[in-house]
GUTORKOL-142181 format. One record per residue (C-alpha): residue in one letter; x, y, z; residue number from 1. Coordinates in steps of 0.02 Angstrom, whole numbers, plus 32768, in hexadecimal, padded with zeros to 4 digits. Layout:
REM residues N
(A,(X,Y,Z),NUM);
...
This chain:
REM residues 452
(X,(8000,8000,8000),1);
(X,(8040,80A0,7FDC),2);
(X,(8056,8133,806D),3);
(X,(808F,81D3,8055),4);
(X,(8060,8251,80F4),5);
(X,(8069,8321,80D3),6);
(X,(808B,8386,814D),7);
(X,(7C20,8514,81D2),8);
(X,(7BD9,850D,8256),9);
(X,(7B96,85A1,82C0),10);
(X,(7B3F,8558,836A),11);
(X,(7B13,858F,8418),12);
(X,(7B8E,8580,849A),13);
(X,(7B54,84F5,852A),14);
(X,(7B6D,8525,85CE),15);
(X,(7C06,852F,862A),16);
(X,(7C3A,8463,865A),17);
(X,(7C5A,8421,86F9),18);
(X,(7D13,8446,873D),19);
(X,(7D64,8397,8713),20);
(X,(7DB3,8333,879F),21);
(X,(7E66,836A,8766),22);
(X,(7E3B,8429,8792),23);
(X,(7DEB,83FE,8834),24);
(X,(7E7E,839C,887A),25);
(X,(7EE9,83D9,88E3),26);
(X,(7F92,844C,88BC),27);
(X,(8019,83F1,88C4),28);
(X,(80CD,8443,88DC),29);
(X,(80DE,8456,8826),30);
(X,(805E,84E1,8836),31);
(X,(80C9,8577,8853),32);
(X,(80DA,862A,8804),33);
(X,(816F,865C,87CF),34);
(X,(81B3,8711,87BC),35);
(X,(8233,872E,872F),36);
(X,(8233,8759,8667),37);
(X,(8174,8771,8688),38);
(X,(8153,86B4,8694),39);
(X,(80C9,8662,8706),40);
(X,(80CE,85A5,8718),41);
(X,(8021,856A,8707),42);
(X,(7FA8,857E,8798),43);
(X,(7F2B,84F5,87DF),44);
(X,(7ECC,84EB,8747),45);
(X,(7EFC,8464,86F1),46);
(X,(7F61,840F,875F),47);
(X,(7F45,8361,876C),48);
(X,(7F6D,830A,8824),49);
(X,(8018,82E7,8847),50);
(X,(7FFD,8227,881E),51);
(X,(7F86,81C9,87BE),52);
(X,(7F12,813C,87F9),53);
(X,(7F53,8095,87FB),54);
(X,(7F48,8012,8764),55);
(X,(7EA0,7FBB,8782),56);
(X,(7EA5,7EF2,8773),57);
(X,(7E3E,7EF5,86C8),58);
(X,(7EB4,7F69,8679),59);
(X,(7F50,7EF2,868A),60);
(X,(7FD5,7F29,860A),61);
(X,(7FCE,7E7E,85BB),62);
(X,(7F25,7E98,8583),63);
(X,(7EFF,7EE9,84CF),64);
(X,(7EF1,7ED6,8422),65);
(X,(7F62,7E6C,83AF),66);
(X,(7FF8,7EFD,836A),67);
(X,(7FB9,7EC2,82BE),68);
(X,(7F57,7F2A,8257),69);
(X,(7EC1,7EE2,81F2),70);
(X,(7EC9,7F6C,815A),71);
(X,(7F77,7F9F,8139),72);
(X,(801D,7F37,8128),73);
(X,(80D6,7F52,815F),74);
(X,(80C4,7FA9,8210),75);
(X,(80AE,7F72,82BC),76);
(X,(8041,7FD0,8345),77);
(X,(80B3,801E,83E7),78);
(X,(8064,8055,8479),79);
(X,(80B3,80FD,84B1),80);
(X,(80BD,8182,8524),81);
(X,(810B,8222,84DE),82);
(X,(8104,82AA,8567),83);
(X,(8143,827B,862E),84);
(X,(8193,82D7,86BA),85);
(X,(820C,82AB,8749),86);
(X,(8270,831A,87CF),87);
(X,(82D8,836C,8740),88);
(X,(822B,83E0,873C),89);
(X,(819B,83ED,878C),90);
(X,(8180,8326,8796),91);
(X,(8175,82D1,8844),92);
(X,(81E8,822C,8813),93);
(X,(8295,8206,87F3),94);
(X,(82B4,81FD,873C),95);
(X,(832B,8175,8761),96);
(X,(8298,8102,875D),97);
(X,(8219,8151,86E8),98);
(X,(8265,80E8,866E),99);
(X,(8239,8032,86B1),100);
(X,(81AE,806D,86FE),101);
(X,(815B,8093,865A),102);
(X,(819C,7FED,85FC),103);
(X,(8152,7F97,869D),104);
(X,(80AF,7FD0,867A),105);
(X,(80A3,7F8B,85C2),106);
(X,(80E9,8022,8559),107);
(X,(814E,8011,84C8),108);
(X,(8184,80BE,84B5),109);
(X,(819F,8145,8538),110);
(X,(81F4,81E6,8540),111);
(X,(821A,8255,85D5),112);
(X,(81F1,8306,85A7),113);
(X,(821B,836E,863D),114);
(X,(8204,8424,862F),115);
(X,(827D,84A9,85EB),116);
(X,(8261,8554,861E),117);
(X,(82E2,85C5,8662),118);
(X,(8386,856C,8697),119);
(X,(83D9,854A,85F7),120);
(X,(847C,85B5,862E),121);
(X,(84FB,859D,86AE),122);
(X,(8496,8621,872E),123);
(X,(841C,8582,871F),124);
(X,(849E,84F7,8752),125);
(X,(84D5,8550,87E0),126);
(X,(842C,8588,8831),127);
(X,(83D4,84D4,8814),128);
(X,(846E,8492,8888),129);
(X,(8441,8509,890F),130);
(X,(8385,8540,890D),131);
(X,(8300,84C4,8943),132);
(X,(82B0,8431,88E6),133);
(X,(8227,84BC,88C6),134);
(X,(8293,8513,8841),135);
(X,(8283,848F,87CD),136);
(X,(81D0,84A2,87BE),137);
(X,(820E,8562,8787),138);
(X,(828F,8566,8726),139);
(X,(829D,849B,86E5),140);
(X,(8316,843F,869A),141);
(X,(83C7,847F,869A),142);
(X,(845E,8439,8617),143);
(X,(8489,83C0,86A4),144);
(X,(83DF,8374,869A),145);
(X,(83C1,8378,85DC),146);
(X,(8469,82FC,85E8),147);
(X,(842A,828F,8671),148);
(X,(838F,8272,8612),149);
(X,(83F0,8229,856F),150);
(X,(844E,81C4,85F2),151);
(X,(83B3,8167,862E),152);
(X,(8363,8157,856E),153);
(X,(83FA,811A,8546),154);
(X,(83F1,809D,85C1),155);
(X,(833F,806B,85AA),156);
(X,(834C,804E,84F3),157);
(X,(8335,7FB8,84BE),158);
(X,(8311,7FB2,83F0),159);
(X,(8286,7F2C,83CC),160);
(X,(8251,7F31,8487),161);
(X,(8238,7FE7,84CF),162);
(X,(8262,808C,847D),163);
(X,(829C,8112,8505),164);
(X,(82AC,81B9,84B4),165);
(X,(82E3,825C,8508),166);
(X,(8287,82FF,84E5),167);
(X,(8254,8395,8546),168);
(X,(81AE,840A,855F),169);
(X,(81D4,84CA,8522),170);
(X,(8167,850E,85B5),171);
(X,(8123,85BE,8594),172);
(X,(809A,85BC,8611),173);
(X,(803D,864F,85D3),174);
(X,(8033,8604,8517),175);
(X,(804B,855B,850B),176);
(X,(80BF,84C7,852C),177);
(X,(8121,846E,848E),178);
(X,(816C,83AB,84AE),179);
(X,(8209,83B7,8449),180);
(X,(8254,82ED,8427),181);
(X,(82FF,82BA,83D8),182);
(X,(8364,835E,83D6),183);
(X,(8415,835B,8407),184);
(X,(83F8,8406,8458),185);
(X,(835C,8458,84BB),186);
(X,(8320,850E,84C8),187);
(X,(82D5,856F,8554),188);
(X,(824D,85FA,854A),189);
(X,(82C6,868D,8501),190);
(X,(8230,8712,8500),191);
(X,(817C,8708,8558),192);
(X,(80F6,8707,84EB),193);
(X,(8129,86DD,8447),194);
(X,(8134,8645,83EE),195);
(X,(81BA,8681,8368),196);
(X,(825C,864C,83CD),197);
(X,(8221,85A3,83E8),198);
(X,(81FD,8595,832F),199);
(X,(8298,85E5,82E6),200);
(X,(82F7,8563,8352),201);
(X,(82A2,84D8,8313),202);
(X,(82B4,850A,825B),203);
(X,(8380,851C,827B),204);
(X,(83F9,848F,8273),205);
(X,(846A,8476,82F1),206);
(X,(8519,84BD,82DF),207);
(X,(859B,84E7,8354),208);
(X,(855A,85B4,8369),209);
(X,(84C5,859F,8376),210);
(X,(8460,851A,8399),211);
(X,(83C6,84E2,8365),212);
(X,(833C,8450,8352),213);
(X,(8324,8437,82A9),214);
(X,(835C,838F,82CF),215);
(X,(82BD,835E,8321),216);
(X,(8204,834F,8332),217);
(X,(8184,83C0,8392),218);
(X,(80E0,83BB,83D1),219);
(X,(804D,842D,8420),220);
(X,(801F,83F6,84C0),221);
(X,(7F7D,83FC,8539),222);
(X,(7F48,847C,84A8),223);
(X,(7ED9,84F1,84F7),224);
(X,(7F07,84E8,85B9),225);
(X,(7F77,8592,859A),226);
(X,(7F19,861F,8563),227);
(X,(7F80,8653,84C6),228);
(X,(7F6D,85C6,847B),229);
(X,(8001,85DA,8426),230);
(X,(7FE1,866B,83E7),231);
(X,(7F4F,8625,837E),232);
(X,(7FB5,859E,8348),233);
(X,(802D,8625,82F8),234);
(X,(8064,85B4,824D),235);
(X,(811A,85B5,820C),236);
(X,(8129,854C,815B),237);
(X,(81C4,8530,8195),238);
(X,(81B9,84B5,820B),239);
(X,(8111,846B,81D7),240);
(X,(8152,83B8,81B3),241);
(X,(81B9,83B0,8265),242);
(X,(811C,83F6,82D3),243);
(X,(80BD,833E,82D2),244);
(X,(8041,8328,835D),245);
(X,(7FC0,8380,83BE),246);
(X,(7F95,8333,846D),247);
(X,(7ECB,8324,846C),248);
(X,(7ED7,82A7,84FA),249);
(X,(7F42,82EE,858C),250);
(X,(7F3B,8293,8626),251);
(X,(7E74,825E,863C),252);
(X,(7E33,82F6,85D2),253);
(X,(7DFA,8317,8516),254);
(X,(7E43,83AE,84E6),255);
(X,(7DC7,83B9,8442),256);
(X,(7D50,842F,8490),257);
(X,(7DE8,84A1,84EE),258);
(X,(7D93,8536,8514),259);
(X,(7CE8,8528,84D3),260);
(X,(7C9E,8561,854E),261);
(X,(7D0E,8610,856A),262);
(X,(7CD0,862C,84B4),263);
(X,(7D87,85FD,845C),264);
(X,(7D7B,858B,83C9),265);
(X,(7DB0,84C7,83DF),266);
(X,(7E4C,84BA,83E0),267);
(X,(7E6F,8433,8362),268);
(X,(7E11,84A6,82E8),269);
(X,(7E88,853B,830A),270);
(X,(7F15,84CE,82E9),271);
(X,(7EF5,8472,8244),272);
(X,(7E9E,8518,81FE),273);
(X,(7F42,857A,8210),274);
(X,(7F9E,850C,81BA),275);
(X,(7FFD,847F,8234),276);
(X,(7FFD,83D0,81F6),277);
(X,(7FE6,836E,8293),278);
(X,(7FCE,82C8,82DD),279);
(X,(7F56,82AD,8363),280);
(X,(7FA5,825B,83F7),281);
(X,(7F76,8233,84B4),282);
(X,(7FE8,8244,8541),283);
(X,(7FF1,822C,85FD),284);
(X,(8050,82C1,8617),285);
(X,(8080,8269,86C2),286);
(X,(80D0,82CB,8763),287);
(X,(80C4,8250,87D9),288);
(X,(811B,81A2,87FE),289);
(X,(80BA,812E,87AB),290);
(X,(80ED,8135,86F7),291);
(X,(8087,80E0,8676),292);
(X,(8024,807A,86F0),293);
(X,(7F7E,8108,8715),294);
(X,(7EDA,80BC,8695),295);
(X,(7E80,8130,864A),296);
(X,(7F08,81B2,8620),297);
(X,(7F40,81DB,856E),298);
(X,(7FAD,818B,8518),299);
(X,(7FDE,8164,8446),300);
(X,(7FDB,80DD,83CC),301);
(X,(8070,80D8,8347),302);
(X,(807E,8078,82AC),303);
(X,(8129,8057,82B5),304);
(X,(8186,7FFC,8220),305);
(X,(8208,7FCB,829E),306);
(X,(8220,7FDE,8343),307);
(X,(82A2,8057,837C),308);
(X,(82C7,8101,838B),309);
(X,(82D5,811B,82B2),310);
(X,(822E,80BD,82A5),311);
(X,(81DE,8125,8337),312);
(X,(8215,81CA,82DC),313);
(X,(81E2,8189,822F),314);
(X,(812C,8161,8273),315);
(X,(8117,8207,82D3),316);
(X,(8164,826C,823A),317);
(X,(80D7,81F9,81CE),318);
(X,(804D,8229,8248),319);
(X,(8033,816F,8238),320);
(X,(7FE8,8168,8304),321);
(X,(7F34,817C,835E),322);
(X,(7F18,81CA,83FA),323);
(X,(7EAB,8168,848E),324);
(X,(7EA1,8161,853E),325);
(X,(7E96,80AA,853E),326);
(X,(7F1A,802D,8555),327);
(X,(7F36,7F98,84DE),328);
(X,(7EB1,7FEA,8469),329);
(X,(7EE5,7FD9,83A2),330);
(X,(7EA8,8052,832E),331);
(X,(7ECD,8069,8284),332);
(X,(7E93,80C7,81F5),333);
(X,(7E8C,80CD,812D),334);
(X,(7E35,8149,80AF),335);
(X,(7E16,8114,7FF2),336);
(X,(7DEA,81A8,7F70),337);
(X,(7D76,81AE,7EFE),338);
(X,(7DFA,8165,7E80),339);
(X,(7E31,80E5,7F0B),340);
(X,(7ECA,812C,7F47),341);
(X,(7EE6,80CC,7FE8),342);
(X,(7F3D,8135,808A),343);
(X,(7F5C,811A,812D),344);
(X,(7F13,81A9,81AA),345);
(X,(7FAC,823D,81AC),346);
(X,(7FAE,823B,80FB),347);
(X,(7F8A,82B0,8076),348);
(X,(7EF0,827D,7FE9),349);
(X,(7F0A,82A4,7F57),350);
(X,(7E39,82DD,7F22),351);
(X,(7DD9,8371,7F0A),352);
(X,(7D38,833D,7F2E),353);
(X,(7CC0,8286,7F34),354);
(X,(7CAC,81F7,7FA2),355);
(X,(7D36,81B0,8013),356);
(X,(7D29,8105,8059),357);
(X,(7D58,8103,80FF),358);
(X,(7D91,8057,8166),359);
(X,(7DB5,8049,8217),360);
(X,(7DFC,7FC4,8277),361);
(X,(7DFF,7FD8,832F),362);
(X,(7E07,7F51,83BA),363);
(X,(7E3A,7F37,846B),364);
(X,(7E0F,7E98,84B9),365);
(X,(7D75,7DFE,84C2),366);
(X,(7D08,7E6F,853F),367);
(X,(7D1C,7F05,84A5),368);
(X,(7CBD,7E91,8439),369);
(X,(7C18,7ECE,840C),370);
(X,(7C33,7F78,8464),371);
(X,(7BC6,7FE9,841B),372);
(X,(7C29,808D,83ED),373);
(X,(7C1D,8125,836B),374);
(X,(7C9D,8151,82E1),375);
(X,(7C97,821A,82B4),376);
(X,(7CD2,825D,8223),377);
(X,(7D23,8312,824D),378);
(X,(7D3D,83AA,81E0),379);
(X,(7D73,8458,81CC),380);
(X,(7CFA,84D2,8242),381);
(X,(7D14,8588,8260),382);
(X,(7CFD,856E,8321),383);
(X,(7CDC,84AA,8331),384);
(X,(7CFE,842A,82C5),385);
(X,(7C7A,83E1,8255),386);
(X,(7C25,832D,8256),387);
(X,(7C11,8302,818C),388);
(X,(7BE1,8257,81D6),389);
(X,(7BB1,81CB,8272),390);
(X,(7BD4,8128,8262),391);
(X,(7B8D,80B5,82DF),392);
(X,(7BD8,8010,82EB),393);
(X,(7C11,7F7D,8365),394);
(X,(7CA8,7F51,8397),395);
(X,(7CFE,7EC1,8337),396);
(X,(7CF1,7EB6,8268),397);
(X,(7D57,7F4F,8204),398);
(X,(7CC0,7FF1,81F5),399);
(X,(7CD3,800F,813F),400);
(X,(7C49,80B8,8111),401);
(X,(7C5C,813F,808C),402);
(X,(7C74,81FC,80AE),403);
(X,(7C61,8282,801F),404);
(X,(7CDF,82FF,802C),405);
(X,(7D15,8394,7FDE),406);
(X,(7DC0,8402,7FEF),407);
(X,(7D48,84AF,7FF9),408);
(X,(7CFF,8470,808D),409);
(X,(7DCA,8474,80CC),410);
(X,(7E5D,840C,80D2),411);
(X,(7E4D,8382,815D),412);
(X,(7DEE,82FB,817D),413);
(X,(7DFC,8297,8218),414);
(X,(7DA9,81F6,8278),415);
(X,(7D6F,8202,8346),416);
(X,(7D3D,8167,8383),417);
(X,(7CB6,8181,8424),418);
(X,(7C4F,813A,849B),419);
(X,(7B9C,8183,848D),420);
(X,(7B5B,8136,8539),421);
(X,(7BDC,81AC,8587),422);
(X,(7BF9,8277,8596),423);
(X,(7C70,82EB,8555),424);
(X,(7CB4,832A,85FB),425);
(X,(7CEA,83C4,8597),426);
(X,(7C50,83D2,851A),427);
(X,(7C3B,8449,8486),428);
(X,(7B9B,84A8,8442),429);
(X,(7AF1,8449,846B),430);
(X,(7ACE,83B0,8416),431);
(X,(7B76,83A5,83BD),432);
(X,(7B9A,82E3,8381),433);
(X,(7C47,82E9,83F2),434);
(X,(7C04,831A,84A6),435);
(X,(7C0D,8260,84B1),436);
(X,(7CAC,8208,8500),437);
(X,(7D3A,81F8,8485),438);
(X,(7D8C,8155,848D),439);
(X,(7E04,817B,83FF),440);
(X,(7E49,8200,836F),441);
(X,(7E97,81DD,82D2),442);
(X,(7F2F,8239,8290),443);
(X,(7EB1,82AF,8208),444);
(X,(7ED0,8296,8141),445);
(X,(7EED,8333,80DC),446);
(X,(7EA3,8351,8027),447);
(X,(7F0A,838B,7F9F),448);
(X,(7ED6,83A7,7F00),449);
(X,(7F49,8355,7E8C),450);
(X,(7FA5,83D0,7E0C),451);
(X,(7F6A,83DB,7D5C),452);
């Protein structure tokens, strides 16, 4: 099969939702306010507890789907985790064993993504030997850190078994946080409230002047929790193809309806309208101790040709992954055109306009079977996204159902898979098709004409 990936509604707002549990809990020591450069760490909002409840029995890491897809050939699904914190930040464990604590709990890929703020220099060395533990939570990772944290990836490799990759969080708490993976070198927040140093450094190769992360892969993260948003999603061509993911599952919540009800648009609307090319991933985002293990938390699915660090980067640069908040769950997803082009989801389709055939293969385990669930197809909205079409089906066969489509309705197409017994926790306008529970997203599919 070939793959090739490429970087209207106007309703009434519902009333405000219930404060989920994660802004009710209570602060932990990571919630601090921090004087300097104009920064502010985060406040309570937000803020998950300091650790996460406890595998339950039933969601035993052995449990899940087969890692074999029923529609699409040559890959093999990898269960990851993409965004974690230890002591080096704001975290509450030693990152010594963040590592084995995640491959413990059934992962196949983890990264530790501790934050980077304001202690790239060697001010930052010096103070984060003498202040307290508190600092950390400030200022994050220094040079010292950013070395320890290759150390224990390095260790934790293991190619064919677990992938360990080291990457940081570009914190800028008053627009938005940015998971960085795979650079040689990391960057702290150079200037508050704009997004243009972050993205000038990822668009410049490393050299021995200056450095920079054009060597690596980014990612918007809890999209909506900061209110800049960053900066509307502020687009730079330049880096389209290395800015992969956007996190619509971060630790239990669905980020799809962000700040609905404060009247700002959904945030995976404001995203793929300006321009990004993103996957859609889930992550745990995890502070506490218990790495990997918490059910219910997001995490991502990868479609990994092989499984290492290469094969890891090749998938997330392919947008070949799902996001879900389910462990063991497989989902994948393929899109034929009108003149039966086949794609996986994070490709590009090559159509103007007609009928695309959607399948959808998605499984977990023998108490899945016959779960009745919904399949929406998502487009382009000015403030939410539109539903061209619901699918209900049961778990177990492929869902094969056509979907007419056409590029002036917008670029992007993409697949949420839901429960409709269950609420939105975070719901949009009244009556929308997705204040259901999601249960999974699809990378989204872009239409492209093709040339004359």
């Amino acid at each position: 099969m070939c793959e090739h990936h490429s970087p209207h509604s106007a309703s009434v707002a519902g009333a405000r939702p219930a404060p989920t549990p994660s802004a009710l809990a209570a602060v932990s020591r990571r919630t601090v306010t921090a004087a300097g450069a104009g920064l502010l760490l985060a406040g309570a909002t937000g803020l998950g507890p300091t650790t996460g409840t406890a595998l339950a029995a039933d969601a035993a890491p052995s449990r899940g789907a087969s890692r074999a897809s029923r529609i699409s050939r040559g890959t093999q699904l990898l269960h990851a985790d993409l965004h974690n914190h230890t002591l080096l930040s704001d975290g509450d464990g030693d990152a010594a064993g963040a590592f084995s604590s995640m491959r413990r709990a059934g992962l196949d890929v983890a990264a530790l993504t501790d934050h980077a703020s304001l202690s790239d220099n060697v001010l930052g060395e010096v103070l984060a030997g003498i202040l307290p533990q508190e600092y950390k939570a400030v200022a994050g990772i220094t040079q010292a850190d950013w070395q320890t944290t290759r150390a224990y990836a390095d260790a934790a490799d293991r190619p064919g078994a677990f992938t360990a990759i080291r990457g940081f969080e570009w914190s800028e708490p008053l627009l938005g946080h940015v998971n960085v993976w795979f650079t040689e070198n990391y960057i702290d927040v150079l200037q508050a409230g704009v997004m243009q140093p972050l993205l000038d450094w990822l668009a410049r190769e490393p050299g021995l002047v200056l450095d920079g992360g054009a060597d690596g892969l980014a990612g918007f993260n809890h999209p909506g929790r900061e209110p800049g948003r960053f900066q509307e999603f502020v687009y730079d061509e330049r880096v389209r193809d290395r800015v992969v993911s956007l996190e619509m599952f971060n630790r239990t919540d669905d980020y799809l309806f962000s700040g609905y009800a404060d009247g700002k648009s959904s945030p995976l609307c404001a995203c793929l309208n300006a321009g990004w090319r993103t996957g859609i991933s889930g992550v745990t985002d995890e502070h506490g101790t218990d790495w990997g293990f918490p059910e219910g938390k997001g995490r991502t699915g990868l479609w990994v040709r092989q499984h290492d660090r290469d094969g890891v980067r090749r998938a997330m640069s392919a947008r070949r992954f799902f996001a879900t908040r389910t462990s063991g769950l497989r989902v994948d997803a393929v899109a034929a055109t009108p003149r039966g082009v086949r794609r996986r989801m994070g490709s590009t389709l090559p159509m103007t306009s007609g009928v695309v055939r959607f399948r959808l293969d998605l499984a977990r385990d023998a108490s899945w079977r016959g779960r009745p669930l919904h399949v929406q197809v998502l487009r382009p909205g000015t403030e939410v996204p539109e539903v061209a079409h619901v699918e209900e089906f049961r778990v177990g066969p492929v869902v094969e159902f056509p979907v007419r489509l056409d590029v002036a309705d917008g670029d992007w197409v993409l697949l949420r898979v839901s429960d409709p017994s269950q609420p939105n926790a975070t719901p949009g306008p009244e009556g929308h098709p997705c204040n259901d529970l999601a249960i999974a997203y699809t990378s989204p599919w872009w239409l492209e004409p093709a040339s004359a």
